[in-house]
Each structure stands twice: as C-alpha cells, then as structure tokens.
N, C-alpha and C positions, 0 to 999 in steps of 0.2 A: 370555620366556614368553608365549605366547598363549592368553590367556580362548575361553572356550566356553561358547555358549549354545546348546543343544539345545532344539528345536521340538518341539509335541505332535504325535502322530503324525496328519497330513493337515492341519496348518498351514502347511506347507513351499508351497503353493497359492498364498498371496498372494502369495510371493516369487520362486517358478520361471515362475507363471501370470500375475498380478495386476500385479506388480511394483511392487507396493505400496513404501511408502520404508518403514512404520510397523510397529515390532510391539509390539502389546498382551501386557502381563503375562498372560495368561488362555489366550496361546498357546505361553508359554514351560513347558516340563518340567524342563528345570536350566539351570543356572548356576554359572559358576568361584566357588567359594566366597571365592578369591582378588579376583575382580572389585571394583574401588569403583566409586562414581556416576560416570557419564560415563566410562568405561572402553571401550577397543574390544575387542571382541571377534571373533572368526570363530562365522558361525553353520551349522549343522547341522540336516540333516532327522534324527528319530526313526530313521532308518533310517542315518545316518553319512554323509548325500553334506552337501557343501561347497555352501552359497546364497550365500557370500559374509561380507561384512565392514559392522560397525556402530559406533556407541557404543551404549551401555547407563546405563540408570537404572533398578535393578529396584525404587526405593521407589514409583516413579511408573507409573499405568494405561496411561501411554505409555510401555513401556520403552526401547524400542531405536527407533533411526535407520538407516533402513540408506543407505552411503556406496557401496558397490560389490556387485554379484552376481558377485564373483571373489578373488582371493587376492593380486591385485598388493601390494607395498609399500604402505602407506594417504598416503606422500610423490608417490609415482606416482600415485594415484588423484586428489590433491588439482590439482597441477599438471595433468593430462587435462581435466581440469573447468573448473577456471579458463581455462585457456587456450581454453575452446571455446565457455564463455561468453562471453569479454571478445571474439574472433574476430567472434560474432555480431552481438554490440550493435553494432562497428564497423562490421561491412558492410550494420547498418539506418540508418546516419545521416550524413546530409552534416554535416560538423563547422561548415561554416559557414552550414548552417540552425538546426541543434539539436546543441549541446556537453554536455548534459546527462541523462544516464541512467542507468537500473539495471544495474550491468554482473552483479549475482548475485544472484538472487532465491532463495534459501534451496533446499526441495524443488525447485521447476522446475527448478532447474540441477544437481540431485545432488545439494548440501550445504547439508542441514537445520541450521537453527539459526542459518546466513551469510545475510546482506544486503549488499550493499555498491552505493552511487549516486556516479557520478564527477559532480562539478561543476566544468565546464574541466579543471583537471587537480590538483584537490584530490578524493581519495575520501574516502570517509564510511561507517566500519562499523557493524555492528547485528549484537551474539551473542548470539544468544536462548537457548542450551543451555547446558547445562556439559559436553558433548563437545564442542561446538566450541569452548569456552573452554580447555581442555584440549589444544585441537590449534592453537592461536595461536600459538604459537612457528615451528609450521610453515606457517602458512598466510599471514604477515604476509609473507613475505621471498617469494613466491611473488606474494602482491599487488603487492608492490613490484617486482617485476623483472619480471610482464606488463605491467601496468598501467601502469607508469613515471609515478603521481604525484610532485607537488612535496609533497604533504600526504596523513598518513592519519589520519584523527578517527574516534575510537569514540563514539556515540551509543547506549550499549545499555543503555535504560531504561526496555524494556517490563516493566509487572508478572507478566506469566510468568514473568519470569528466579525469582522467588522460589520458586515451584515445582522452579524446578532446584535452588534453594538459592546463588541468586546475588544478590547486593547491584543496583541499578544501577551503570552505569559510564558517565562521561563522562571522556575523556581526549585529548589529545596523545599519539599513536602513533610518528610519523614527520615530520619539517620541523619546520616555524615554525606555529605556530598563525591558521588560517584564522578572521579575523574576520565577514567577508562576502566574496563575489565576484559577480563580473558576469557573467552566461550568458545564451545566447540559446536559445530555445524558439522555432522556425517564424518564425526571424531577428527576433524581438521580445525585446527586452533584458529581464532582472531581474536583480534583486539579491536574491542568497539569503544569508539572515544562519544560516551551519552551526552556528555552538553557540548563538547565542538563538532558532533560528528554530524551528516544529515538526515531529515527525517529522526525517528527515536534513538537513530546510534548506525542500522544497518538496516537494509532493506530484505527482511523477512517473507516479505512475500515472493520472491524470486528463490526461492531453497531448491526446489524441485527442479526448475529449469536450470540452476547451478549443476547438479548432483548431474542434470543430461549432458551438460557441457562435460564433467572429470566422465562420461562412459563412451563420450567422440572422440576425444583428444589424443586419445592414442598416436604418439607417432607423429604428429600436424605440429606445424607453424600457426600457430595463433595468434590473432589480432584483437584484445580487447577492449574495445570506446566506450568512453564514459566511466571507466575501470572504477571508481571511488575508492575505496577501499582492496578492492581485488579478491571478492568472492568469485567471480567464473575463473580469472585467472588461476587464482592457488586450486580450484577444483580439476582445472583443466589439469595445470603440473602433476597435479598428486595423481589425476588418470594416466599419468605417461607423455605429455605435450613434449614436443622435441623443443621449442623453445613459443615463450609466449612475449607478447609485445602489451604491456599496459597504457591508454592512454587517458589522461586526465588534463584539465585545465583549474583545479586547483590545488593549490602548493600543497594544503593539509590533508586533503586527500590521495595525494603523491605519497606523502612522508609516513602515511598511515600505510598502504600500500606497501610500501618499503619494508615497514615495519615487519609485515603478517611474512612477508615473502622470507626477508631474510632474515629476521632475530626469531620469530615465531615457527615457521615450516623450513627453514635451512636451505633456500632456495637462492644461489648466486646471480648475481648482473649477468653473467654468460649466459643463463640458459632465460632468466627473465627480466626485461630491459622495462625499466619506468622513464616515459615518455611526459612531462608539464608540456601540456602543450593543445589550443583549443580542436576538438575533432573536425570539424569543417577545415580548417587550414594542413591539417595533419593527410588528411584525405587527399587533398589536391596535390600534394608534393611528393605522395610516400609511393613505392612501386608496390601493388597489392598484390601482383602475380606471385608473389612470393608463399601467400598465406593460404592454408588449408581452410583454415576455420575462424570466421569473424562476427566479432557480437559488436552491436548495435543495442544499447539499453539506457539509452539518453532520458532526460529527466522530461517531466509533464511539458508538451509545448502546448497545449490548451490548458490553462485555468481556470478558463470561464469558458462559458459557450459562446462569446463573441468571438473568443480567437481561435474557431475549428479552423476558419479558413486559412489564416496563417499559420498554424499548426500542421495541416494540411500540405502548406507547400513546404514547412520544414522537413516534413517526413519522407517529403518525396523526392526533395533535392539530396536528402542525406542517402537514402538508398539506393539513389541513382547514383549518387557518387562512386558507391560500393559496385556495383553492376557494370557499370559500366567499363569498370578498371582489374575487378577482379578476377582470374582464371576458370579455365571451364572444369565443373566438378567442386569449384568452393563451395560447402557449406555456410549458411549465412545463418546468425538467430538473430533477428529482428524485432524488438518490442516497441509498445506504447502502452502508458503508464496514464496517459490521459484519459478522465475521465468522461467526459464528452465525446469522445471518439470511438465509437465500439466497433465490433469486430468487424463489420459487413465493411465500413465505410476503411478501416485500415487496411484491409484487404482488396479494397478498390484502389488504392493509393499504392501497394506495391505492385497490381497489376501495373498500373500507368506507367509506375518506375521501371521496371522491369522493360515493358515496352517501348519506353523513349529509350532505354539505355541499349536496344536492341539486340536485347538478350533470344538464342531459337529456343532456349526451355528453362522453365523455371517451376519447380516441384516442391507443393509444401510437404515436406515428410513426417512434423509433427506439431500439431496443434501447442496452446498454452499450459501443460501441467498444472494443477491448482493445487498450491501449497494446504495442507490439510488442517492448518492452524488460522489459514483466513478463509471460512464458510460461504459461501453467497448463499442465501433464501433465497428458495424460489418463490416467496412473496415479496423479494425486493430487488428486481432484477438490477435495478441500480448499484447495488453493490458490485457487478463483476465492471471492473470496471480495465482490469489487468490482461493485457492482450499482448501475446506472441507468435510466432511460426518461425520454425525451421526448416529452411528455404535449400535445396540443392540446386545450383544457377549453373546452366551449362550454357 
C-alpha cells in the first residue's frame, strides 16, 4: 500500500518549479492516516497530478524529504543516485593524489538524511533522519556493491537525530572494524583515527582551503587554532612554512597531530610545535606579532538557530582577539562551519571585529573555495553552509 500526501493548493510550485527537496508541515493538506514517522509516501498536487516520492515526519515543521520527482521503485531511485554520486567523486580525483572523499553528501546528491566519506577503501556513514534509517536495509547493500569497500562504519551522532526521534549510533556495519588508516590529501599522508576521531575521521570539506594554506606559507611563521589533527598545518609545512604553531584543546587530537607531523610527514618539534591547550586562553597570553599567517577554523558555535546569537559573540570576540594583537600585513583565514550563520551575517561579524579591534584596513583576498566532493544545489541553498575568507589585517 502507498501513503499519500496531498499538497495545499499552489504548494505543488516548490516541487514542479523550485525543486526544492523539503516540505514544510504548513504546505501539506492530508495525509495517509495510515502513515508512521519516516514513512514514504507519493505526493500530490491539490489538483491529483503525481510530484513524485518522499519520506515523511508529520510531527516535525520539516515534514517530508523528497527522494525523486517520479514514481520509479524508491530501490531504483536509490541505486540511480548512488551510482552517479560515487561516478562523480571518481572522475574528480587522481587516487594517487587524493584517496579520500565525500562520495554523498545528503541533499546535494538526492538523499536527504545520507552522508557517507570513503577513506581508502573503508567508508563512513552519517543518518541523520528516520526515513533514511528506515530505508538501510536497502541502501547498505547498494553502498556495498558500488562502492566496493573493505569496511562500512556508521558515525550517526548528530543531535538532530533526536528530533527524528533517534538515539545516536555508532556501529560496525560491514568487515572488520577500522581503527585508523592512512590516506593521502594532495599526496600528503594522514592518519585518520574513524571511530575516535571527529566528525567521520577528518574534515573533508576544508581540502581546498588546506591546499591554499601549503601555496601562502612559503617562508611565514604560522599560527594554527583548532589544529585537530593538523591538516593546514602539514599543508602549510610541506608549502615551505618557516615554522608552524599547532593549537588544540584536545589530548587525542594533539597525539593525532603529532602523529601526521612526525612519524607520517618527518616533520620535528623545531620547526612544528603542538600546543594542548584551549584557543581563547592561548590567545590572551601568546605575542601574535610574531606570526605571518593565522587560521581560525573552530568548530560549529551555532547548533541550533537559538544560539546565532551567542555564536555570534563567540566569533567576534575570537577574531577580535586575533586583530587586535596581530601585526600589520598578517594574513588571517577565518571560518565558520555553522550552519545557521551564513555568509552575509559572518561577514557582518568580522567587520565589527575588525572595527572594535581598530584595525585602518582589513582586505578579504579570497572568498571560501568549495571542495569539489561536497556539491551545494542550487535548489537547496541550505546546503552551503561552509563559510571562510582570507583576510589581509593591516
């Protein structure tokens, strides 16, 4: 039996026009009374024409995802997808430059709710919904026969999942349990540690703005916060960095750090120093005039859209920190990773910084790079949600 969800009359627009993935409770007029949470459904204009196929959560302001604007089998739909995903990512990456990527970014690729980053040839899922938790049975054996990993790891431990009414999950999917592995990013080795490490192992979406750090760093003293692991840093080194500063506030991502710098890339405590230590208090103490080139790439301070505002003054007291204390001619790279906070409004937030910290000039030189392995639609503009600028602070 197939549920049905019928549209308000002239809602049917986002879906035949917009091509929006999302439908709001507010545009729906019924529903299979039969339906539970995360349930697919075929949906329908007020008027009886066919928009296509979704999952559904009607206790939720986002009710429905939509998976296809047609009627195919929802097995058929999944497979089409996957397969044209994973096509993609392959024909952007020489395997023996860069073995590690996003091969399905949730909405960009059609299937809301799906993540999945291959590292070599261990993949790493992320289900953010309870329709796609719902549609695993079908979509695991589908990863596993494009995909042809040795290992599939579920990492699905965003606190949205509660809203769906999902627990977190970390698990052993498929193989032998991947402890760490070794990949290379722009033929520079790391070791991603998949179940202690954060996010799916490494943060993938940052590659591009790395590779810009190793083509600055020539020659500069580098400062880099929030270091986790030490992708800008080992980028920076391996561009030429006269010495880099790592700083982190946790232990395992110090030792990880450690790791890449000097068993993996051959790189000494002389010229790269790892710093345990929180970046707000590191800030206040350390003389910045020293540093040519400082990153800023702190973790989401918005979660939710109630805490813009306090996210807000995190980002502004942190940049100001930097501004106020660093020399004229520092280069600064700057992100937020927050999702509710988009570009206009971060880039409000460094003016002010910049302004309290009474900087005469402050010049973005380069916008955010978009990693070519996470896509944004331009029918979902939710998806960009990854914001930087390279700032020259005189």
């Amino acid at each position: 039996m197939h549920h049905r969800v019928v549209l308000k009359k002239g809602k049917e627009h986002s879906l035949q026009v917009n091509h929006h993935p999302w439908i709001f409770s507010g545009a729906i007029d019924s529903i299979s009374e039969s339906l539970s949470a995360g349930d697919l459904a075929y949906v329908y204009s007020k008027e009886g024409v066919l928009l296509g196929q979704g999952y559904f959560h009607p206790g939720n302001s986002l009710a429905g995802r939509m998976l296809s604007l047609d009627d195919r089998p929802i097995e058929q739909v999944l497979k089409t997808k996957i397969e044209r995903a994973f096509s993609l990512r392959k024909a952007l990456f020489d395997q023996h430059q860069t073995n590690c990527f996003r091969c399905i970014n949730a909405e960009e690729d059609g299937l809301p709710g799906l993540v999945a980053d291959l590292y070599l040839d261990h993949l790493v899922v992320q289900i953010g919904t309870l329709g796609m938790e719902k549609l695993k049975a079908l979509f695991l054996p589908l990863l596993q026969t494009i995909i042809q990993p040795v290992s599939i790891y579920e990492k699905s431990l965003s606190s949205s999942r509660l809203q769906e009414g999902l627990l977190p999950f970390e698990g052993l999917l498929l193989g032998a349990k991947p402890s760490s592995v070794v990949v290379l990013e722009e033929k520079i080795p790391f070791s991603v540690s998949i179940i202690g490490g954060q996010k799916t192992g490494f943060f993938l979406d940052q590659r591009e703005m790395r590779k810009k750090i190793g083509q600055l760093a020539k020659g500069k003293n580098v400062l880099n916060c929030f270091a986790y692991s030490g992708g800008f840093s080992l980028h920076a080194l391996h561009g030429g960095a006269k010495k880099v500063i790592s700083v982190d506030i946790c232990p395992r991502a110090s030792e990880l750090c450690r790791k890449n710098s000097e068993e993996l890339n051959g790189f000494s405590s002389s010229i790269h120093s790892i710093i345990q230590e929180d970046v707000f208090s590191f800030l206040e103490r350390e003389d910045l005039s020293s540093y040519d080139l400082i990153i800023l790439d702190p973790p989401a301070f918005a979660k939710k859209r109630q805490d813009i505002d306090s996210a807000a003054k995190g980002y502004r007291k942190l940049n100001q920190a930097v501004m106020e204390r660093c020399k004229k001619g520092t280069i600064l790279l700057t992100c937020s990773c927050s999702y509710f906070m988009d570009t206009g409004l971060f880039k409000q937030i460094l003016f002010q910084a910049a302004s309290a910290a009474g900087r005469e000039s402050v010049s973005i030189l380069s916008n955010h790079i978009q990693a070519l392995d996470h896509p944004v639609s331009l029918y979902h503009p939710e998806g960009d949600y990854l914001k930087s600028f390279i700032l020259l602070i005189d």
